[in-house]
N, C-alpha and C positions, 0 to 999 in steps of 0.2 A: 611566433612570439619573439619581440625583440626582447625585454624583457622578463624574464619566468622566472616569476615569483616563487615564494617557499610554500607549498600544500603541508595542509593535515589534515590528513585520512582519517576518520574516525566509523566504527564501526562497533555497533552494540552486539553484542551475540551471549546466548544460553545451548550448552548441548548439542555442539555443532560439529564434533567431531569428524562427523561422516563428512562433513564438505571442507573443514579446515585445510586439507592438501591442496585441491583443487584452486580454491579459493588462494592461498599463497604463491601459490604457480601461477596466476593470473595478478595480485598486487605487482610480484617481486618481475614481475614481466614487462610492465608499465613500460611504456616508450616516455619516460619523464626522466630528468634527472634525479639520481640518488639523493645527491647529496641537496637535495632542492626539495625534500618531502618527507614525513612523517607518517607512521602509522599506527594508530592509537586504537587499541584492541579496548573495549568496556567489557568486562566479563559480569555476566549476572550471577555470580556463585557457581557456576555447572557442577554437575553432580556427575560427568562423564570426563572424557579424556582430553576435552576440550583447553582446558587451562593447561594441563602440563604440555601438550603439542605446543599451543602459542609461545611459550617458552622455551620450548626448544627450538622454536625459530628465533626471538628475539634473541638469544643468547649469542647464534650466527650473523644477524641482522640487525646491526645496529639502531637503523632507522623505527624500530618496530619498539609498539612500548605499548603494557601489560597493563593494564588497572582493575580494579578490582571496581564493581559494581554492587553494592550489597542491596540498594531498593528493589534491583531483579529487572526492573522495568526499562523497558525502549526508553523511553522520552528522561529516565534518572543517569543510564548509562550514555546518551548522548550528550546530557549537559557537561555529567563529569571531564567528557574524552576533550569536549570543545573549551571546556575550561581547563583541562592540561596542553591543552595545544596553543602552538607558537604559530602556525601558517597565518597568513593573510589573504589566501583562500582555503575556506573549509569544505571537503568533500565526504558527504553521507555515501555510505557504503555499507552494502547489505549479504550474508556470509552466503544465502541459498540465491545468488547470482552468479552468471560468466558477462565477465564486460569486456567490450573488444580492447584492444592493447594501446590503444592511443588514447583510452575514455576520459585520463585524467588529462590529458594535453588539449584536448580537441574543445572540452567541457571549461576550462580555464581561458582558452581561446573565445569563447562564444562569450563567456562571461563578461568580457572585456567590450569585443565587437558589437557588443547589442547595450551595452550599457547598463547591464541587468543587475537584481539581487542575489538571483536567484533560476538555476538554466536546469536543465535535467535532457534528460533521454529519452526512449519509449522502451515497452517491454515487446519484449518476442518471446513469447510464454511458453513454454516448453512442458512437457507430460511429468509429471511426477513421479511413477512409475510407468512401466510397460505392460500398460493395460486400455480396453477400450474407454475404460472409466473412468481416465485420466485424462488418456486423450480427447474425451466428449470434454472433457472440464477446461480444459485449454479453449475447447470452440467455442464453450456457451461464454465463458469470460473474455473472450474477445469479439466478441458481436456486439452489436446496437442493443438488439435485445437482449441482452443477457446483463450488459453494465453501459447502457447509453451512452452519451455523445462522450466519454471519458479520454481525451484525448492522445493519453500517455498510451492509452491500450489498445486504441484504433492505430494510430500512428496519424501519418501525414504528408505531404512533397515539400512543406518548407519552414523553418523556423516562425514559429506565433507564439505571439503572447499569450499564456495559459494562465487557469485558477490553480493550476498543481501540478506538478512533478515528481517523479520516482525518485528518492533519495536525497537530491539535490547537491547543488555545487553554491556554494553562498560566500560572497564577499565577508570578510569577518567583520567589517561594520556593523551588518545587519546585527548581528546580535546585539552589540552595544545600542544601534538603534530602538528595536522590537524588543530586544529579552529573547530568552532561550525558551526552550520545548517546555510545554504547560504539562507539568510532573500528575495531573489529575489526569490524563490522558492517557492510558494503557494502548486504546488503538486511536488511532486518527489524527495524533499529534503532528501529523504535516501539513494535513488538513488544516488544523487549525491556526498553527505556523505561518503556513502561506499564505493563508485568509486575512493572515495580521500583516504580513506583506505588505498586502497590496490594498488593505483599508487604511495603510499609514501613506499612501504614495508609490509603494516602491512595485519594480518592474519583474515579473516571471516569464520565464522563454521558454519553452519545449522545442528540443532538438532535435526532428524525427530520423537523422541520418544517424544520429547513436544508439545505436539499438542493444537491449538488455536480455539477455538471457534470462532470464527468471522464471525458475521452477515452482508450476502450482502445484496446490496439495490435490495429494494423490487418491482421495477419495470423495465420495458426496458427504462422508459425517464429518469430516473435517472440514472442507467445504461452507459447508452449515452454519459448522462454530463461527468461524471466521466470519462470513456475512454475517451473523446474528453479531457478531462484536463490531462491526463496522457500523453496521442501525442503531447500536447501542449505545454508542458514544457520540452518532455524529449528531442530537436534539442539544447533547452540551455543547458540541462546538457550537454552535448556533448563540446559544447563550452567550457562549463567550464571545463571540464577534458581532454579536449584536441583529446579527439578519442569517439569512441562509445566504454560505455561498455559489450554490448551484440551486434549480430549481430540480433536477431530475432525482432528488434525494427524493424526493417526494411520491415517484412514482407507488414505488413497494409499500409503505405504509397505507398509501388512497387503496391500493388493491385488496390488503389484506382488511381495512375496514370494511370496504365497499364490499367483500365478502358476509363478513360477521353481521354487518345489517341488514343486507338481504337475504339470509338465514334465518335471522332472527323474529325479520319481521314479517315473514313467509310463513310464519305461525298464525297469523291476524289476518292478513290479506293476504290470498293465494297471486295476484299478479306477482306481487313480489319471489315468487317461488321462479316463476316463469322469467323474470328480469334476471334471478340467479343463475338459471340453465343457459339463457342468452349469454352473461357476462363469462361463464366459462368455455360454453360452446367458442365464442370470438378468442378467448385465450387459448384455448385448446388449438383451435387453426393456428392461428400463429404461430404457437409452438412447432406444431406437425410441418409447416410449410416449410417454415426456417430452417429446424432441423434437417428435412428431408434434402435440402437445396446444400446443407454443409456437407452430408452426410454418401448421399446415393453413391457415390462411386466405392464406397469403405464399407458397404454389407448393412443389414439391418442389427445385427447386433449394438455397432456405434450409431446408430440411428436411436436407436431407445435409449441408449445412455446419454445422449446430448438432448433428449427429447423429457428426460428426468430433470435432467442436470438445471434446466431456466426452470422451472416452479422452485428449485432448493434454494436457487440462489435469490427470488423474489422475496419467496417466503420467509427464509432466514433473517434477510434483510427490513421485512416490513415488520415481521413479530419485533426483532430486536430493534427497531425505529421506537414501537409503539413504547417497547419498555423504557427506552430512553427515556421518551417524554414523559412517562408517570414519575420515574427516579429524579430528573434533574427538575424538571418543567412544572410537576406539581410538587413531590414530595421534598425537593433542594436538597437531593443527598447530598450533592456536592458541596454545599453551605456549609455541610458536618464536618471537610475533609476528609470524608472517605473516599477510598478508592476502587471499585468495582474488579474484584477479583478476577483474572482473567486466564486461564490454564495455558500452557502453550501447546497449539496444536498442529504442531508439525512432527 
């Protein structure tokens, strides 16, 4: 870069204590220039030690700056930090990640090079804890079947045009273009970000040579949550952008209907009984093949935790699809301004 421009860093975080160290080891490391950057902490209230640590850094660290978040929410604490910040590129940054030490150099670079709004990374998903149940969770969320053609989570051999991106790195236009993160958004707000992207014109890059650390949760009930909050919110995105931007959103909700009716209607007509045993019997393979094929050299124990793990993350995903579409699709809760409560489950 012959020119390098001023970044800010913005990063929303609640309750983060546990990674705040780590995480400041890895900003304050950056191969970027200091005095060329910003880093703008959102706090959502934390009820732990999270605030006072961030301040103990800022205090040493000039560059670093504190704000208070009181909505609590992703999509309130990003708008705030991008509307305290001065960069002319803005870089989303996430507390439960390790990103390699050039991420902000290389991510500013690409942004340029490719002419884009908008660049991002891939994840390299890492266990949550050190258990098989973790690590089955890492396998089924990086597979085809577990979350399809998603490209951030597969990876790739070369920079393409994407629907989305982990975090993202955005020229600060963009927001003056599109507007900022849609506060009605608890989950999915990139989703729907990006969706606005690129239904205005503008260009997304996934950059699979940047790879992200990002630690999944650490068990199937949390797990759960999570998918069920992604199905949940992503019938409003839709609303909001007017079409779907992927079609593979679709799959989880067709299955878990296509359940419920041939259940239902296996009461009346017993073929249908027989269509239900067929439609799990082929999921079931799947599951069993797949799994087995990640699995065989690691014991049967990780073989049934990743053999669990794709029905949680189907099902989570389709039940909370389905609720979407009754909340926003029929009922317009969103037309109330309400905002769908959402715990955090890490």
């Amino acid at each position: 870069m012959t020119d390098i421009p001023f970044i800010s860093v913005v990063i929303p975080c609640y309750n983060e204590e546990k990674y705040i160290p780590s995480l400041m080891e890895n900003l304050l490391s950056q191969d970027y220039p200091k005095d060329k950057s910003e880093i703008i902490f959102a706090d959502g209230m934390s009820t732990d030690r999270t605030k006072l640590l961030l301040n103990e850094y800022a205090r040493v660290w000039p560059q670093i700056l504190v704000i208070d978040n009181p909505g609590r929410y992703v999509p309130t604490g990003l708008n705030a930090a991008i509307q305290a910040s001065h960069g002319a590129v803005v870089i989303r940054m996430d507390a439960h990640s390790i990103y390699p030490l050039d991420y902000w150099k290389v991510l500013v670079s690409k942004l340029a090079d490719h002419q884009a709004d908008n660049v991002g990374g891939v994840w390299d998903s890492q266990p949550g804890a050190d258990t098989d149940e973790a690590r089955a969770i890492v396998l089924a969320t990086s597979h085809p079947l577990g979350i399809g053609n998603a490209g951030y989570r597969l990876g790739g051999d070369r920079d393409a045009e994407a629907d989305t991106v982990p975090f993202g790195c955005f020229r600060r236009d963009v927001f003056d273009r599109f507007g900022y993160f849609d506060l009605q958004l608890v989950r999915n707000q990139d989703d729907e970000f990006n969706g606005r992207i690129l239904k205005n014109g503008g260009k997304i890059v996934l950059i699979p040579s940047v790879r992200i650390k990002y630690f999944a949760r650490e068990n199937r009930r949390k797990l759960s949550r999570m998918f069920y909050q992604y199905g949940l919110f992503k019938p409003l995105v839709n609303i909001k952008l007017g079409s779907p931007a992927t079609l593979r959103q679709f799959a989880p909700p067709v299955f878990v209907i296509s359940l419920i009716l041939l259940i239902v209607l296996s009461f009346w007509w017993p073929l249908f009984a027989v269509l239900f045993c067929l439609e799990i019997l082929l999921y079931g393979t799947a599951i069993i093949v797949t799994s087995w094929a990640l699995t065989r050299k690691h014991g049967i124990r990780l073989f049934w935790h990743t053999a669990l793990t794709f029905p949680v993350i189907h099902l989570s995903y389709g039940t909370g699809y389905i609720s979407g579409i009754v909340l926003f699709a029929i009922l317009r809760q969103h037309r109330r301004n309400q905002r769908e409560s959402v715990v955090s489950n890490r």
